[in-house]
Backbone as CSV, one residue per row, in Angstrom:
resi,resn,N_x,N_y,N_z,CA_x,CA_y,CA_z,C_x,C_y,C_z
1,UNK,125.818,131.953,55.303,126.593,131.806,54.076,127.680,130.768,54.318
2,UNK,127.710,129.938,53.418,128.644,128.312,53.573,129.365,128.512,52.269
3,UNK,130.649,128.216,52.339,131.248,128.109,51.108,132.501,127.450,51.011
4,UNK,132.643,126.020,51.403,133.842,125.066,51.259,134.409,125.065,49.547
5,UNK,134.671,125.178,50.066,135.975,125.458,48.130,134.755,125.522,47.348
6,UNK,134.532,124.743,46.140,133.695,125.705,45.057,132.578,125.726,45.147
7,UNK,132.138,125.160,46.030,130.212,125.092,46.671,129.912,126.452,47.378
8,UNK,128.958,126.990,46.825,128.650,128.059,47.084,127.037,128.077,47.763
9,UNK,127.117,128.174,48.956,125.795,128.153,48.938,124.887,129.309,49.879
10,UNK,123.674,130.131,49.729,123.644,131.006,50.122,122.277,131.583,50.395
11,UNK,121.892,131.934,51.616,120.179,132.235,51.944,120.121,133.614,51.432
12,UNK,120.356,134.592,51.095,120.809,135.805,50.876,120.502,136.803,49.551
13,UNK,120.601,135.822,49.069,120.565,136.274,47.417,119.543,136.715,46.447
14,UNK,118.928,135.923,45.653,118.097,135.683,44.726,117.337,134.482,44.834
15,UNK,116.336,134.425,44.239,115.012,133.757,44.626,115.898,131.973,44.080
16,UNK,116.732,131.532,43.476,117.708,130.677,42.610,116.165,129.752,42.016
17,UNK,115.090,130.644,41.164,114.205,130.435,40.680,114.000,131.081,39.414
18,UNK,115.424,131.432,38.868,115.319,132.399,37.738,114.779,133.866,37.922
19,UNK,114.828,134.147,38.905,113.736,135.338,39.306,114.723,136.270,39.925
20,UNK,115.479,136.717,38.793,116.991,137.550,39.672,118.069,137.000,39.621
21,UNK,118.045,135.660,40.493,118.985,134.937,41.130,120.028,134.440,39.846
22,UNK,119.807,134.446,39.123,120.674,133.930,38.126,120.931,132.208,37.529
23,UNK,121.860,131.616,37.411,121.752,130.442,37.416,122.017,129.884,38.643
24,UNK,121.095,128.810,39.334,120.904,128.468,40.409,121.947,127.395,40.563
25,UNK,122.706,127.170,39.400,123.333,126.357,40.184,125.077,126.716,40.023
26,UNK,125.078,127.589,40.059,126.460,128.279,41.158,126.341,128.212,42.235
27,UNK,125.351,127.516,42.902,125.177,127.661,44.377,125.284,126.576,45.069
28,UNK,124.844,125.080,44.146,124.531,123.712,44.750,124.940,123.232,43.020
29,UNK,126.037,122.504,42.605,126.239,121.914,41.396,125.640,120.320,40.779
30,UNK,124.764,120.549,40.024,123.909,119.169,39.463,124.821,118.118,39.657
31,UNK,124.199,117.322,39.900,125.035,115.653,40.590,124.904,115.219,42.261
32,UNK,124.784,116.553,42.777,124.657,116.339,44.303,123.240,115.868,44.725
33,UNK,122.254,116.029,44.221,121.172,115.247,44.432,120.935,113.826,43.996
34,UNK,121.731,113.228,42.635,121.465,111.992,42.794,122.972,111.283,43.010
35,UNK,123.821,111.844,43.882,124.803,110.993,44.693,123.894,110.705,46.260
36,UNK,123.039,111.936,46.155,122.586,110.908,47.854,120.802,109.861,46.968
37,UNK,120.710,110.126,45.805,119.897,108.499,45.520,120.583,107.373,45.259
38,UNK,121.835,107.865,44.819,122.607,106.769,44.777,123.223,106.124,46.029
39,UNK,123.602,107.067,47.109,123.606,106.590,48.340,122.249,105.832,49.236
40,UNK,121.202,106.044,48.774,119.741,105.587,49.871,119.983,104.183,48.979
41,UNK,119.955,103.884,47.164,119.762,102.368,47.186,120.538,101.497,47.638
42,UNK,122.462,102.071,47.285,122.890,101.379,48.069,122.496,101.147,49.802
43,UNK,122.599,101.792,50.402,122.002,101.823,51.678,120.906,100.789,51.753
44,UNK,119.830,100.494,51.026,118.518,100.145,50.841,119.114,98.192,50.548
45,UNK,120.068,98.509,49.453,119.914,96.884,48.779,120.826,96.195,50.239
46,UNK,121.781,96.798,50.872,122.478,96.192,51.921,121.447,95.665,53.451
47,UNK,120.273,96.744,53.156,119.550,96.305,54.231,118.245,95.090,54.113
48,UNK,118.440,95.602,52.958,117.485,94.389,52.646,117.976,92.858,52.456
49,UNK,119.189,92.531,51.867,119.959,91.799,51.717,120.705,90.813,53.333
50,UNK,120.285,91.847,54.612,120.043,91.301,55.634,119.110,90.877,56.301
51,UNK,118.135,91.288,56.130,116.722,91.250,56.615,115.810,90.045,55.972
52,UNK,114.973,89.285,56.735,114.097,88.151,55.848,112.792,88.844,55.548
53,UNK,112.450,90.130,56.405,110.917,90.937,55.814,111.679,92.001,55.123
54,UNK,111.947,91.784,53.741,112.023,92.222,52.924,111.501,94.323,52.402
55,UNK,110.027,93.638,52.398,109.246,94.350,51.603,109.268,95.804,52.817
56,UNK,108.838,95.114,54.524,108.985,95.552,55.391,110.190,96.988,55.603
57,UNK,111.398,96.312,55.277,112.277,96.895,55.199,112.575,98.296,54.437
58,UNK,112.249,97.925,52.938,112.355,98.849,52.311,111.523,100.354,51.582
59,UNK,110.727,99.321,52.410,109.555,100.455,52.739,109.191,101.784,53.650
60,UNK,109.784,100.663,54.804,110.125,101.636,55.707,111.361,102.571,55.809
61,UNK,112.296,102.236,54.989,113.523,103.381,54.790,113.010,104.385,53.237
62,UNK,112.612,103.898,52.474,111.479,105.023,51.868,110.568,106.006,52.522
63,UNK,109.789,105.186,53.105,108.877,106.233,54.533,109.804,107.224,55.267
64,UNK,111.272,107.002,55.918,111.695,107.944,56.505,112.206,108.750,55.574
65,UNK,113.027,108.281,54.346,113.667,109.398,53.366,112.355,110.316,52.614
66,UNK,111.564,110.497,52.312,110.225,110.755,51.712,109.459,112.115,52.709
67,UNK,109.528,110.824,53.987,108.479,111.838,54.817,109.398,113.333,54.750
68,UNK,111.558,112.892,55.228,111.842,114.299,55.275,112.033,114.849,54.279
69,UNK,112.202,114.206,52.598,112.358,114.937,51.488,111.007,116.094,51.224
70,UNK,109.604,115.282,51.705,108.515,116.220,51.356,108.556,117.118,52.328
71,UNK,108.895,117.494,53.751,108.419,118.148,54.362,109.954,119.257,54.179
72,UNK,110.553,119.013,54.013,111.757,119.867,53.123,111.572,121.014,51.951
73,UNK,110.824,120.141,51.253,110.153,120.401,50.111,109.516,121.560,50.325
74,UNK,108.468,121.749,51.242,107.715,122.407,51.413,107.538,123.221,52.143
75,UNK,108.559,123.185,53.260,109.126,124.507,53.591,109.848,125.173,52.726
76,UNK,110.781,124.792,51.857,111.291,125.193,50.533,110.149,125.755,49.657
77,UNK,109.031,125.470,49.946,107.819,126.058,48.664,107.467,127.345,49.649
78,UNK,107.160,127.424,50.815,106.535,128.238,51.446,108.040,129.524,51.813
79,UNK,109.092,129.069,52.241,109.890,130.122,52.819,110.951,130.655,51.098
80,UNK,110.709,131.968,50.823,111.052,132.155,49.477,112.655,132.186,49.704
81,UNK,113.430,132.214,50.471,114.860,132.274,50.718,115.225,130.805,50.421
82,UNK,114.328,129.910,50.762,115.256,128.665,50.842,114.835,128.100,49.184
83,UNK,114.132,129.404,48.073,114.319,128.851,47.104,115.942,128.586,45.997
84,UNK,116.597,129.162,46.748,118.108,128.459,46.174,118.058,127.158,45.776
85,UNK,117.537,126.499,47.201,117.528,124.828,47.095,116.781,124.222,46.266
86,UNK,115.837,124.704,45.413,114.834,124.150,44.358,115.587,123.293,43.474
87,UNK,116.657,123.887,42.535,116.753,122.553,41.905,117.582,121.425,42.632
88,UNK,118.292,121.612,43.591,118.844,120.528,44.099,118.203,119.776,44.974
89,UNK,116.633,120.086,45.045,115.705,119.390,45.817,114.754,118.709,44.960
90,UNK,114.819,119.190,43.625,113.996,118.687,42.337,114.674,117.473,41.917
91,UNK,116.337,117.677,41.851,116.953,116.933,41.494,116.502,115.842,42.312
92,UNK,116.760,115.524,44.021,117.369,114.763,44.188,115.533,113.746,44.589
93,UNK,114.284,114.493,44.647,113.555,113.721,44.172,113.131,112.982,43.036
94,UNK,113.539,113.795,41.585,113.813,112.753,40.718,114.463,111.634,40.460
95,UNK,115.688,112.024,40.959,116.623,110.603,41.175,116.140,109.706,42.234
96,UNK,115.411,110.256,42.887,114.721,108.693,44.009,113.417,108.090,43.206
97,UNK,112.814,108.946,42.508,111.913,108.136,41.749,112.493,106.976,40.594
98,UNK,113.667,107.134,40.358,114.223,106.638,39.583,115.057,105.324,40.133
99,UNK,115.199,105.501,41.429,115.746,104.478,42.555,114.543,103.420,42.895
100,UNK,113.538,104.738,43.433,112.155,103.348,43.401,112.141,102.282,42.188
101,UNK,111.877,102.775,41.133,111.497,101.970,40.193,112.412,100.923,39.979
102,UNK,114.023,101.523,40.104,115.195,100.491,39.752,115.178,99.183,40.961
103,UNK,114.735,99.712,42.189,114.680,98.678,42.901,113.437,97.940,43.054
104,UNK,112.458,98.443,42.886,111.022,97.842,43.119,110.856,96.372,41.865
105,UNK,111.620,96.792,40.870,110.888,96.265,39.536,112.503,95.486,39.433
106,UNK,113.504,95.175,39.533,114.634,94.618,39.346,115.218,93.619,40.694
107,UNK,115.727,94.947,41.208,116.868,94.426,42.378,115.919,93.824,43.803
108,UNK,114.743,94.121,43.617,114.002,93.308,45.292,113.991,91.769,45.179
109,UNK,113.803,91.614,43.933,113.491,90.130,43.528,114.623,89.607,43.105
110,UNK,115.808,90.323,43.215,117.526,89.614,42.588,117.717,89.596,44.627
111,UNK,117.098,90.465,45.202,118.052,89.807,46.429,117.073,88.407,47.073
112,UNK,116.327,88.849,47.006,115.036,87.556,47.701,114.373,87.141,46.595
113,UNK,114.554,85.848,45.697,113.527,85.503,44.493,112.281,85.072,44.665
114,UNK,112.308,84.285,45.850,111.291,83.464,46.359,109.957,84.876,46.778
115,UNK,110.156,86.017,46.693,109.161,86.783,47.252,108.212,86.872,45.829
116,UNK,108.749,87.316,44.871,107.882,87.782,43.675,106.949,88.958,43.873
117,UNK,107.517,90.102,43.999,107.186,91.206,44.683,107.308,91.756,42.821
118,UNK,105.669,92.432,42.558,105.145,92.877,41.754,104.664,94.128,41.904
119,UNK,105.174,95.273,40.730,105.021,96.528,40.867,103.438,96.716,40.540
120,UNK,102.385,97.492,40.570,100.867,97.537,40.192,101.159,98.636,38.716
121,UNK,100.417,98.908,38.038,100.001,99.778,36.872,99.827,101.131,37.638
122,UNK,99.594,101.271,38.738,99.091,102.890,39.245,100.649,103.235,39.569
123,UNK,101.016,102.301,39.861,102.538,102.465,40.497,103.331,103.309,39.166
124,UNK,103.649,102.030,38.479,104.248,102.558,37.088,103.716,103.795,36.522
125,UNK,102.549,104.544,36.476,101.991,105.377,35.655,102.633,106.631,36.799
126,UNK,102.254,106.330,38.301,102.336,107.641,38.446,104.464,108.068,38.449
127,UNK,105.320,106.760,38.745,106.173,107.166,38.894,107.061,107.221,37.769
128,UNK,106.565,107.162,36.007,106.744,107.458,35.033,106.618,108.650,34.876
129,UNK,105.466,109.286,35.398,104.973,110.699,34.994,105.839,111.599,36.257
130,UNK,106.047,110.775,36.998,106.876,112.080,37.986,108.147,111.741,37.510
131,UNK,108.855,110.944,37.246,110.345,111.055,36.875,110.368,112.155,35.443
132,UNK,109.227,111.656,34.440,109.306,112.743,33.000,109.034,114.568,33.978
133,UNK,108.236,114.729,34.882,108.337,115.855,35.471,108.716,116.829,36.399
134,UNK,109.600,115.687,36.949,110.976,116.141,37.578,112.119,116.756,37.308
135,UNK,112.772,115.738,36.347,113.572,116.264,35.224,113.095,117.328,34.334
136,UNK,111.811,117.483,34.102,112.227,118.423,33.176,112.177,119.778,34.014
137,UNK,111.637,119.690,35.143,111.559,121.000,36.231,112.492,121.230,36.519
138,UNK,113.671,120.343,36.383,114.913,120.607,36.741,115.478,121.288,35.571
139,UNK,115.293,120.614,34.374,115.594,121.685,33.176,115.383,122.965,32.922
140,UNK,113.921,122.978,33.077,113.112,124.824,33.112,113.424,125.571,34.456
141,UNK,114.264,124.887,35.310,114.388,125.182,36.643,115.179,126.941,36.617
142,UNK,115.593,127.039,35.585,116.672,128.254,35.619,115.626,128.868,34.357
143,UNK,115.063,128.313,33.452,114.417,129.126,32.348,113.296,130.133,32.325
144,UNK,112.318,128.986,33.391,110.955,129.507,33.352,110.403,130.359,34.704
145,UNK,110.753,130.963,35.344,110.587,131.640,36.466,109.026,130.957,37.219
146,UNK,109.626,130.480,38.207,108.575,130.167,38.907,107.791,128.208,39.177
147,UNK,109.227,128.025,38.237,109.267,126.427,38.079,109.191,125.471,38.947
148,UNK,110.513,126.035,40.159,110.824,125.668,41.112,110.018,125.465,41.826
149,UNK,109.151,126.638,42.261,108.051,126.158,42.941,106.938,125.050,43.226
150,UNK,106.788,125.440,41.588,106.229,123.970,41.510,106.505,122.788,41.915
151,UNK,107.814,122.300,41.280,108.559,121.311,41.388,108.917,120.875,43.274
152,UNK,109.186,121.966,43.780,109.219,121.218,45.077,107.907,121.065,45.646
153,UNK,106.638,121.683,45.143,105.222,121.724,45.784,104.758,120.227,45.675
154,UNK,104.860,119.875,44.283,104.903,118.609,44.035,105.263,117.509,44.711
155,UNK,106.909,117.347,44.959,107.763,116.436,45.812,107.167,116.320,47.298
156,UNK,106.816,117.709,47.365,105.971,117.738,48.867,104.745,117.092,49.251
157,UNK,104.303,116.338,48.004,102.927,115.383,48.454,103.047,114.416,49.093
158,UNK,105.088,113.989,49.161,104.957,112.498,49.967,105.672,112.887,51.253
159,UNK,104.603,113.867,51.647,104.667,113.713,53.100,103.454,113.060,53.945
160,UNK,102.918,112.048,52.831,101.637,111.469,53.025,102.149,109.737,52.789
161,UNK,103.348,109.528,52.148,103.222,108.058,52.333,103.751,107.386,53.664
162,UNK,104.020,107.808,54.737,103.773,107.216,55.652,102.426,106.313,56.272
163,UNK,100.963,106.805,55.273,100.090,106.555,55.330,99.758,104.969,54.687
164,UNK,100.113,104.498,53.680,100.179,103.533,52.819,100.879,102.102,53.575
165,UNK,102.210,102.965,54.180,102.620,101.784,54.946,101.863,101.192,56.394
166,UNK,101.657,102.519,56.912,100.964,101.864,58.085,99.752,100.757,57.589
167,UNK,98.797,101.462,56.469,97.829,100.791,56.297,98.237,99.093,55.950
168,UNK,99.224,99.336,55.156,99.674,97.766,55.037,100.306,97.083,55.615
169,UNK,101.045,97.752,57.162,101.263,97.139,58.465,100.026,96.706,58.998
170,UNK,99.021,97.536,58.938,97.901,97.226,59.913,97.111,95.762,59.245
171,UNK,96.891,95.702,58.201,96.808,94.900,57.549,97.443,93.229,57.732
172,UNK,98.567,93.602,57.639,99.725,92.347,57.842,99.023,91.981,59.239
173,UNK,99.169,92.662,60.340,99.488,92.441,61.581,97.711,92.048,62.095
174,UNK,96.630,92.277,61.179,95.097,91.974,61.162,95.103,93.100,62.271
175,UNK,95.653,94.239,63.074,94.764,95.346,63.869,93.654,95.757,62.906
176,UNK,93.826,96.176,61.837,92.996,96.896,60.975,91.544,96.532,61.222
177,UNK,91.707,95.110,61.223,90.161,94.557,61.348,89.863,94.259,62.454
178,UNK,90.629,94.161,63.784,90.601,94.040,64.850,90.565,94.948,65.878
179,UNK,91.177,95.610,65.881,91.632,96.774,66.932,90.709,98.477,66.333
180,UNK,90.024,98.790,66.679,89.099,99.350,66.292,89.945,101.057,66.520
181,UNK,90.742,101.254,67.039,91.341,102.658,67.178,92.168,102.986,66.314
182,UNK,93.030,101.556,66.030,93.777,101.752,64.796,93.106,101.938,63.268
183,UNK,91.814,101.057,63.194,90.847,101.344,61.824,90.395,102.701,61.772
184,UNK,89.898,103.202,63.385,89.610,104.557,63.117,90.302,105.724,62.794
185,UNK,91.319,105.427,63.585,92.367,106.446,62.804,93.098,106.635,61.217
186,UNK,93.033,105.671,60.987,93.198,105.147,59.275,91.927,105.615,59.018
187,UNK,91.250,105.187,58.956,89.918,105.499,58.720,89.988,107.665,58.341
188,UNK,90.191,107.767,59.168,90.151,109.352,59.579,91.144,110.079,58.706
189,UNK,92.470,109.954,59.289,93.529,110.030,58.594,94.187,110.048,56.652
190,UNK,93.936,108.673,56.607,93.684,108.037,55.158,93.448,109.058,54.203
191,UNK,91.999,109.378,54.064,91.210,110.104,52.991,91.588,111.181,53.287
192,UNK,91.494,111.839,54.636,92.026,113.741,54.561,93.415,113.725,53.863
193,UNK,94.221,113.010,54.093,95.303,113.597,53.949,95.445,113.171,52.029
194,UNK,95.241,112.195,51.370,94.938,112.078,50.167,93.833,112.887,49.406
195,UNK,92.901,113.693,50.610,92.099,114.540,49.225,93.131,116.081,49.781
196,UNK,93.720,115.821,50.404,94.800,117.467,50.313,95.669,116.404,49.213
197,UNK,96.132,115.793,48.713,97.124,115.562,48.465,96.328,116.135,46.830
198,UNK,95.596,115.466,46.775,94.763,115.610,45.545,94.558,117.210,44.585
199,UNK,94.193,117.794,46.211,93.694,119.624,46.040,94.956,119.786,45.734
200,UNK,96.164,119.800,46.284,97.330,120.422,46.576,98.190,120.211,44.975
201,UNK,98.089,119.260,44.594,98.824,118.517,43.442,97.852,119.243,41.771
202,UNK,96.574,119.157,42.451,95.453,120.015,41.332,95.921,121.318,40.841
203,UNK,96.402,121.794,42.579,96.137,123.668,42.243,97.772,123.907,41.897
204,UNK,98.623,123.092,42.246,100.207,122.806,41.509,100.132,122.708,39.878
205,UNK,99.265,121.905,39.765,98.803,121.700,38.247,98.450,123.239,37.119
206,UNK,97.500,124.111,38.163,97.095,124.973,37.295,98.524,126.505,37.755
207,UNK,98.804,126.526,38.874,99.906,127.354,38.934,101.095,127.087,37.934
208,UNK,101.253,125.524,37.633,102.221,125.647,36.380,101.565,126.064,35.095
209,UNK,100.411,126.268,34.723,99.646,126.406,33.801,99.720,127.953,33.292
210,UNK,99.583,128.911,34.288,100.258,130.206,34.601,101.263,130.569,34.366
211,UNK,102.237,130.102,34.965,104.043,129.819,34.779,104.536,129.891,33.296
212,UNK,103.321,128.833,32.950,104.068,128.547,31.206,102.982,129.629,30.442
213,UNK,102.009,130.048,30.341,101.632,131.385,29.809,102.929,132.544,29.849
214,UNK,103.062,132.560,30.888,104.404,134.068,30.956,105.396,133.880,30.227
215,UNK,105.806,132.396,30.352,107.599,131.891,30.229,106.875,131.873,28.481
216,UNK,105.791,131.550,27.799,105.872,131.461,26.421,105.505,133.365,26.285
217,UNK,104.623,133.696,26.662,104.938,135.145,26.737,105.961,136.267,26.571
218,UNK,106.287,135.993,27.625,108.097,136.925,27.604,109.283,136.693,27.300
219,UNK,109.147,135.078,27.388,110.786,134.663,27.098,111.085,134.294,25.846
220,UNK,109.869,133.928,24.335,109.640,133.607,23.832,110.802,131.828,23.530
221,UNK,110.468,130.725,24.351,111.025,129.806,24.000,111.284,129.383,22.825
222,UNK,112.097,128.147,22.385,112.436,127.696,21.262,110.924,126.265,21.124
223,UNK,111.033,126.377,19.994,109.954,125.126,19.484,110.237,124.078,20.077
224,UNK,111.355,123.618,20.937,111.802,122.245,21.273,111.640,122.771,23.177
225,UNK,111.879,123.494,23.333,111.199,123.929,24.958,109.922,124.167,24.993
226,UNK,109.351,124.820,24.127,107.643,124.329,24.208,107.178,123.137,23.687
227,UNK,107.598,122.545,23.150,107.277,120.786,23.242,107.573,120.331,24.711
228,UNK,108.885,120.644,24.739,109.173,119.757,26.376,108.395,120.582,27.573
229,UNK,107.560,121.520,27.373,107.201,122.243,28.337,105.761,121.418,28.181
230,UNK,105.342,121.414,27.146,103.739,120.767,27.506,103.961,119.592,27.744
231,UNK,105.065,118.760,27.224,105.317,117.608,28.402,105.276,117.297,29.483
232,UNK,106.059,118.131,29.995,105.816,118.722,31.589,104.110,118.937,32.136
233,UNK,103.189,119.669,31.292,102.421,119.672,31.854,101.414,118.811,31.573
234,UNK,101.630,117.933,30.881,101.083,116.583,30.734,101.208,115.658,31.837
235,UNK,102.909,116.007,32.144,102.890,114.390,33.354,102.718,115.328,34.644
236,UNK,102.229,116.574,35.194,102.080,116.538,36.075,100.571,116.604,35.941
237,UNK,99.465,116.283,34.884,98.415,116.334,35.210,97.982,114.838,35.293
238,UNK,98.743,114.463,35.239,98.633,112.432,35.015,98.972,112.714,36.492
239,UNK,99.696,112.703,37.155,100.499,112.747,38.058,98.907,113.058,39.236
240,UNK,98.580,114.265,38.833,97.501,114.506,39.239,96.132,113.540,39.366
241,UNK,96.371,112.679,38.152,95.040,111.795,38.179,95.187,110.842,38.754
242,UNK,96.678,110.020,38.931,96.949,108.953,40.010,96.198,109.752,41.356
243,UNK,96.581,110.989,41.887,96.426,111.083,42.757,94.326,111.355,43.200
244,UNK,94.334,111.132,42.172,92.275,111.393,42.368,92.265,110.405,41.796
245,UNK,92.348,109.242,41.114,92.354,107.840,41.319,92.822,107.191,43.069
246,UNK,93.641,107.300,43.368,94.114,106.690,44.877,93.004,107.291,45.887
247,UNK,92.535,108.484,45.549,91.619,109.012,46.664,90.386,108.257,46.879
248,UNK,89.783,108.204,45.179,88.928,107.647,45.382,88.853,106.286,45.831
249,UNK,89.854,105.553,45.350,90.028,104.254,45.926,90.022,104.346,47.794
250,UNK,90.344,105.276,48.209,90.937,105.430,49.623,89.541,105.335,50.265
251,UNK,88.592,107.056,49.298,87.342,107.073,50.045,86.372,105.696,50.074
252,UNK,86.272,105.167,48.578,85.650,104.090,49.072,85.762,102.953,49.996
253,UNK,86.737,102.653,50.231,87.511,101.607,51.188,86.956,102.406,52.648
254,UNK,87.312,103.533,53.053,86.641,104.060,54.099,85.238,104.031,54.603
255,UNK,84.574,104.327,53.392,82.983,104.381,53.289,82.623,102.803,54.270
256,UNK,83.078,101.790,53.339,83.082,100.390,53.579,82.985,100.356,54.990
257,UNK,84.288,101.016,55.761,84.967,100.620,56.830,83.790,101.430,57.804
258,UNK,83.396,102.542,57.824,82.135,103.474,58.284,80.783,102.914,58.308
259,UNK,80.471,101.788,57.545,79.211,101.477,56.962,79.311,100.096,58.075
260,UNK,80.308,98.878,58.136,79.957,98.232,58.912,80.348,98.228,60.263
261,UNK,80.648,99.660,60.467,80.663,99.850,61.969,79.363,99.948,62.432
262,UNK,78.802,100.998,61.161,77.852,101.327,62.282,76.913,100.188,62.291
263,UNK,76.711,99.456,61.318,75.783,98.404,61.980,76.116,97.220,62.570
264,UNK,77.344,97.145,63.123,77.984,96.293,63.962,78.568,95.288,62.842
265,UNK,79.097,95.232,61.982,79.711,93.782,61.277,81.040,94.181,61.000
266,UNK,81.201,92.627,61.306,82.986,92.768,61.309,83.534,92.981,59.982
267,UNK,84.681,93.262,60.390,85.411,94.136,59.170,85.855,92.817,58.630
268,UNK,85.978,92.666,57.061,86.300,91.419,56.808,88.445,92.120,55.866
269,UNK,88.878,90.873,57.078,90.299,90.808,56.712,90.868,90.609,55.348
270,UNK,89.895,89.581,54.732,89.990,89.693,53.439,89.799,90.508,52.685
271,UNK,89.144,91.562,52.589,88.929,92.528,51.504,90.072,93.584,51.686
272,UNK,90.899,93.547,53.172,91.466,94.520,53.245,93.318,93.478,52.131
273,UNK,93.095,92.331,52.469,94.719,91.926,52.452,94.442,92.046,50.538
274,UNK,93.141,91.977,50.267,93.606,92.393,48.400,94.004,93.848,48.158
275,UNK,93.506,94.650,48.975,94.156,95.923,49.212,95.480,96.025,48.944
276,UNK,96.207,95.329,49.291,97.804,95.405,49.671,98.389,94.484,49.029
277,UNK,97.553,93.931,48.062,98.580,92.558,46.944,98.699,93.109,45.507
């Protein structure tokens, strides 16, 4: 139990999932999750603003904030005590989705112009649909019992983009097509961990599906929370289809990579560097 003047925060209590616990945020007060997104871009535009590999850079300080936000996440989904932290873990992945986009699509190309660093359509779709379903998990976060869960189960899928970058290190650096331990492990790696990402994000999908049966059930919402509620389950099933779109893209690229091993032909560098443009 921690409690510096009015921060209250506490393993002890109530599920801070609506489930008892009361309003969850007497415990952790809204704003504290996107003062530290507001802390990673600053952090982010200063480092990049030194650096001449750019893209390099900011990628890789995404990769470390991500890998520990998801795996946070998800001990937060699995250990029911540390659901206090749900919305201030909902929060503060929404506000980084909201950091990606502000920097990916604006500020990369105000610090370095000469790069012309272009966001893709899968990009935009899926991190449209997770910012609309973030926020609003953060909204139903105290309403709908069992929200939370979701919401950090979700955040917990990017404990897989460490995967993306390597591939487009390996890429840059031509191991991919060269170095045959590194393809295999990508190779290996790659697709498992994107068709869990896929299953995991699916069966998130239909557990909120559940969630909102009860919460229209028992709590009887207002007409303007069941609008914003099937919103919600709109962008996390989009959310869902980026992620079985990327798979399949993943598996086939693998297949490729499997197919001219075995009959001995080289991996061609080119097909991999459109991969990554």
């Amino acid at each position: 139990r921690w409690s510096p003047r009015g921060t209250r925060l506490t393993f002890s209590g109530g599920d801070g999932d609506g489930d008892g616990g009361g309003d969850p945020q007497k415990y952790i007060p809204y704003g504290y999750g996107s003062f530290l997104a507001v802390v990673l871009l600053v952090s982010k535009v200063l480092v990049c603003w030194c650096t001449n590999d750019v893209e390099t850079a900011f990628m890789a300080i995404d990769l470390g904030f991500l890998t520990f936000l998801g795996w946070l996440c998800l001990l937060a989904f699995r250990a029911t005590p540390m659901a206090v932290l749900h919305p201030f873990l909902i929060e503060l992945g929404s506000a980084v989705i909201m950091e990606e986009m502000l920097f990916s699509m604006v500020l990369i190309n105000k610090i370095k112009p000469d790069l012309g660093h272009k966001v893709t359509k899968d990009f935009l779709v899926h991190h449209i649909a997770s910012a609309i379903m973030g926020w609003l998990a953060l909204y139903f976060c105290a309403r709908a019992p069992g929200t939370g869960f979701v919401g950090v189960g979700m955040i917990g899928t990017e404990v897989t983009t460490f995967l993306p970058v390597a591939f487009r290190e390996s890429v840059r650096s031509k191991k991919v097509s060269t170095n045959k331990k590194i393809s295999a492990t990508l190779g290996l790696l790659f697709p498992l961990a994107f068709c869990w990402r896929t299953y995991w994000s699916g069966s998130l999908w239909l557990r909120l599906l559940g969630v909102g049966r009860n919460y229209f059930a028992t709590l009887a919402p207002s007409a303007m929370n069941r609008v914003l509620w099937r919103a919600g389950e709109a962008s996390v099933l989009t959310v869902v289809g980026s992620n079985v779109a990327w798979t399949c893209r993943i598996l086939r690229g693998s297949m490729k990579v499997v197919t001219k091993h075995r009959t001995g032909k080289k991996l061609d560098q080119q097909h991999f560097q459109k991969e990554i443009e």
